[in-house]
LOVEX-814506 format. One line per 8 residues: number of its first residue (from 1); their letters; for each residue x, y, z of C-alpha. Coordinates in nm, 4 decimals. Layout:
NUM = A = X,Y,Z  ...;
//
This chain:
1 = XXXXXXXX = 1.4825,1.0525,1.0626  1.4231,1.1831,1.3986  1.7164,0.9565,1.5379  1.9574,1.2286,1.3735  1.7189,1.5217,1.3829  1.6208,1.7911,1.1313  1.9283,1.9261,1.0180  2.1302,1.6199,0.9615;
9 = XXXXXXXX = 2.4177,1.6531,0.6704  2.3629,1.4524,0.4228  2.6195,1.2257,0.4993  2.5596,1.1969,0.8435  2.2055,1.0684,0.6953  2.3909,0.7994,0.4133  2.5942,0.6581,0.7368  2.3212,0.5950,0.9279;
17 = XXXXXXXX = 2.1691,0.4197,0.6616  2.4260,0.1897,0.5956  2.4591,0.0872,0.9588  2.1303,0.0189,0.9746  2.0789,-0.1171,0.6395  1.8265,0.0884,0.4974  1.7820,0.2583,0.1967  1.7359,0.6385,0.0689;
25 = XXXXXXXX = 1.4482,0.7799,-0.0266  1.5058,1.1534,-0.0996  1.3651,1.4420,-0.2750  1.6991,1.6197,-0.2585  1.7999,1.5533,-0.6145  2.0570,1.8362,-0.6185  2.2796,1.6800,-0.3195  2.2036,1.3207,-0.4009;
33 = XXXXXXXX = 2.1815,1.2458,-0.7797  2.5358,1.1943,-0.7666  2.6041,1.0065,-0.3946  2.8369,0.7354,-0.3844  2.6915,0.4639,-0.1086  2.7159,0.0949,0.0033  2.3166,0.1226,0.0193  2.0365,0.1785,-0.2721;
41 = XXXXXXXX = 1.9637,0.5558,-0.3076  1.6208,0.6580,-0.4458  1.6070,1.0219,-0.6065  1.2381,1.0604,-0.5822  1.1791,1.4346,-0.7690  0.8820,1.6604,-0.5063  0.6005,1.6391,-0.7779  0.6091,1.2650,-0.7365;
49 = XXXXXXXX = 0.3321,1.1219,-0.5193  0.3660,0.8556,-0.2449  0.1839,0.6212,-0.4914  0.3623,0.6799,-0.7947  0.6958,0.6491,-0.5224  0.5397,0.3148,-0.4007  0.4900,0.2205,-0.7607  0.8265,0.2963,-0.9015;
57 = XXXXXXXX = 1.0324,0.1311,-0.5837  0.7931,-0.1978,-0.6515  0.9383,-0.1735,-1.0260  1.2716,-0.1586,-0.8705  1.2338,-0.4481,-0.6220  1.1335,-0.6694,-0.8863  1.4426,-0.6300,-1.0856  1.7155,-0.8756,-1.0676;
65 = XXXXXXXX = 1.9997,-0.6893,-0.9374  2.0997,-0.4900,-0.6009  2.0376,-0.1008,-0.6622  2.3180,-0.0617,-0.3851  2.5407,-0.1608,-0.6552  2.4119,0.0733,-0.9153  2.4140,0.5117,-0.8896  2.1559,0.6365,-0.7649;
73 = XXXXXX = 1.8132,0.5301,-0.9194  1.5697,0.8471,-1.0399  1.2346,0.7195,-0.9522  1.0754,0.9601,-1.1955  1.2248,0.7391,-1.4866  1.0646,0.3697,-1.3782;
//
């Protein structure tokens, strides 16, 4: 996100999500497998492609519930 720059802390990344209202897409899967936050988090693993990430947050968006309201979702299992 360049609005916080390259060495933003990871939670200085989740709150600028929530106020903006966006969701987390990460490859970090050490730091945020476990993150507790009022907005979806996406653990996308680095030997996924963009497709398969596409593919597996389509899954997600056609599910009938909020993934804010769930832990965070491992892409690599939809």
């Amino acid at each position: 996100m360049s609005e916080l720059g390259p060495e933003a802390t990871d939670d200085a990344i989740v709150a600028y999500a929530e106020s903006e209202g966006m969701a987390v897409i990460t490859t970090d899967v050490k730091d945020f497998a476990d993150r507790d936050a009022t907005v979806p988090v996406f653990v996308a693993p680095q030997d996924m492609t963009g497709g398969a990430v596409r593919a597996a947050v389509a899954r997600v968006e056609a599910l009938p519930f909020d993934p804010a309201e769930t832990d965070p979702i491992w892409l690599s299992a939809l």
